[in-house]
C-alpha positions as CSV (number, residue, x, y, z in Angstrom):
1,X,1.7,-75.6,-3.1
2,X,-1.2,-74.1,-5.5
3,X,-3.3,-72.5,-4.0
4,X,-7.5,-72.3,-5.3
5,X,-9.7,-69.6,-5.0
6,X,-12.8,-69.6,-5.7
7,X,-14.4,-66.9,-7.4
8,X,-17.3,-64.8,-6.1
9,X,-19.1,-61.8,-6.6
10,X,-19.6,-61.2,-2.9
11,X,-17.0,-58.2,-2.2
12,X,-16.6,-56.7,0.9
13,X,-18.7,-54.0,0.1
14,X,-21.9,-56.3,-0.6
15,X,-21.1,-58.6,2.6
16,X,-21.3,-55.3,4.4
17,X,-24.6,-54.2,3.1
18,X,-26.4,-57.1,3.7
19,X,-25.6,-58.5,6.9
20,X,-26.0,-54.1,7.5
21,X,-29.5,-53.8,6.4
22,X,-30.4,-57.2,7.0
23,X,-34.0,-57.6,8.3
24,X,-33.3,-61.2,9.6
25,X,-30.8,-60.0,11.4
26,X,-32.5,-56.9,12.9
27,X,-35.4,-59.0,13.9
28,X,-33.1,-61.5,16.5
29,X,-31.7,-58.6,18.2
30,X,-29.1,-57.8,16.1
31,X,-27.6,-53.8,15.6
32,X,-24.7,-52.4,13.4
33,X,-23.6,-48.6,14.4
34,X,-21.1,-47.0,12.2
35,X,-18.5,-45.5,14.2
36,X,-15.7,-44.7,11.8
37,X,-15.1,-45.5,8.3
38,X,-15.7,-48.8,7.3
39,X,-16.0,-49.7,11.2
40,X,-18.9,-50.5,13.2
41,X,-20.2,-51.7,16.4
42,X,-21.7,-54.8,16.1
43,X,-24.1,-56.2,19.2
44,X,-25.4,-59.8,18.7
45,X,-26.5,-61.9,21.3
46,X,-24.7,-59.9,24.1
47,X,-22.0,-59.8,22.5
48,X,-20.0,-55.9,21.5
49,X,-17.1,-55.4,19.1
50,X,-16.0,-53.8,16.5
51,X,-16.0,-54.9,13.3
52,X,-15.2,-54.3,9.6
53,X,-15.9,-55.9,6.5
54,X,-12.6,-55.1,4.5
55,X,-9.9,-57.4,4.8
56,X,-7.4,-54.4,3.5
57,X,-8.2,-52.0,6.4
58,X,-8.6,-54.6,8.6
59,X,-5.1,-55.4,8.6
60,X,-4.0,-52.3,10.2
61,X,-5.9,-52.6,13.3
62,X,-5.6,-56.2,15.3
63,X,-8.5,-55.4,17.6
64,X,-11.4,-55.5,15.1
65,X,-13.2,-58.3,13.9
66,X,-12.7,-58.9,10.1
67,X,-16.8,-60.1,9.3
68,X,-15.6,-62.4,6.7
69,X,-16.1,-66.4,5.7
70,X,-14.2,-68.1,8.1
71,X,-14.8,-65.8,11.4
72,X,-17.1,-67.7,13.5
73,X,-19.1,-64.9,14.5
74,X,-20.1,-64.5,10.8
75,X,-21.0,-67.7,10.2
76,X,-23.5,-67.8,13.1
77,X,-25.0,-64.4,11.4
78,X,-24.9,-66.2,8.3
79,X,-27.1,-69.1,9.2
80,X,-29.0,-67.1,11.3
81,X,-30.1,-65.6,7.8
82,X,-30.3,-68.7,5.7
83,X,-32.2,-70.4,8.1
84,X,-34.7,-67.8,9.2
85,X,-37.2,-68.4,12.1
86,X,-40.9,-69.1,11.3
87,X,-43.4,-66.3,12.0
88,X,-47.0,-66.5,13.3
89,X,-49.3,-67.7,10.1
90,X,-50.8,-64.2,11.0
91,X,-47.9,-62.3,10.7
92,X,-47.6,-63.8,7.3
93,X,-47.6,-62.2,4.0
94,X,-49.8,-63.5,2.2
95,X,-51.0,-63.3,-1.8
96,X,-54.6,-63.8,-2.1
97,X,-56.3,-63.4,-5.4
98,X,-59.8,-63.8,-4.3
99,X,-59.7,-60.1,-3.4
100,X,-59.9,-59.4,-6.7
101,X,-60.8,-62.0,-9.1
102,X,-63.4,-64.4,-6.9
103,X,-61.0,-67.1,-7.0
104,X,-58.9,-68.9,-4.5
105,X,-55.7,-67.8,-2.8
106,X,-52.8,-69.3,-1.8
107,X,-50.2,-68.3,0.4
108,X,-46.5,-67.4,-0.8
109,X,-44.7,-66.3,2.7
110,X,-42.8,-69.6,2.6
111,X,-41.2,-68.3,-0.9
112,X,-40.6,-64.9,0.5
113,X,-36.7,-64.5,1.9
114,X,-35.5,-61.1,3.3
115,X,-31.9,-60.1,4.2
């Protein structure tokens, strides 16, 4: 049986820095604490475990969670940052060239993504 994979510049170490640092996911509750190398404590939603982003490592310890495609733990993380939650139109960024010109404004928060 073949098998196909597809190829991607998402390596571990990228997966791991943005779902990390993600604003998104800091702003729902979520927290990441590094507690060893390449391991941290993950708490989302109530939920605590330990987790890594290296498939390799991962491997040699059967109680961690590998945060990878597939894991459904990730994926909820994962559309939790695709499919961020609308803010108050105050709470807003906005982009407003009448400050500075005379003109009109308009506002670009619905083009503005953060991870």
């Amino acid at each position: 049986m073949n098998s196909f994979r597809v190829p991607t510049s998402l390596f571990p170490e990228r997966i791991e820095d943005l779902f990390v640092n993600s604003l998104m996911l800091k702003q729902i509750g979520t927290s990441f604490k590094q507690s060893e190398n390449q391991t941290w404590h993950l708490n989302y939603k109530s939920r605590d475990c330990a987790v890594k982003f290296y498939p390799d490592s991962f491997e040699k310890n059967a109680s961690l969670q590998l945060m990878s495609f597939g894991n459904p733990v990730f994926e909820e993380m994962l559309s939790a940052i695709d499919s961020p939650q609308p803010t108050a139109k105050s709470q807003r960024p906005t982009v407003n060239s009448q400050q500075s010109t005379g003109t009109t404004g308009f506002d670009a928060s619905d083009r503005v993504w953060y991870f």
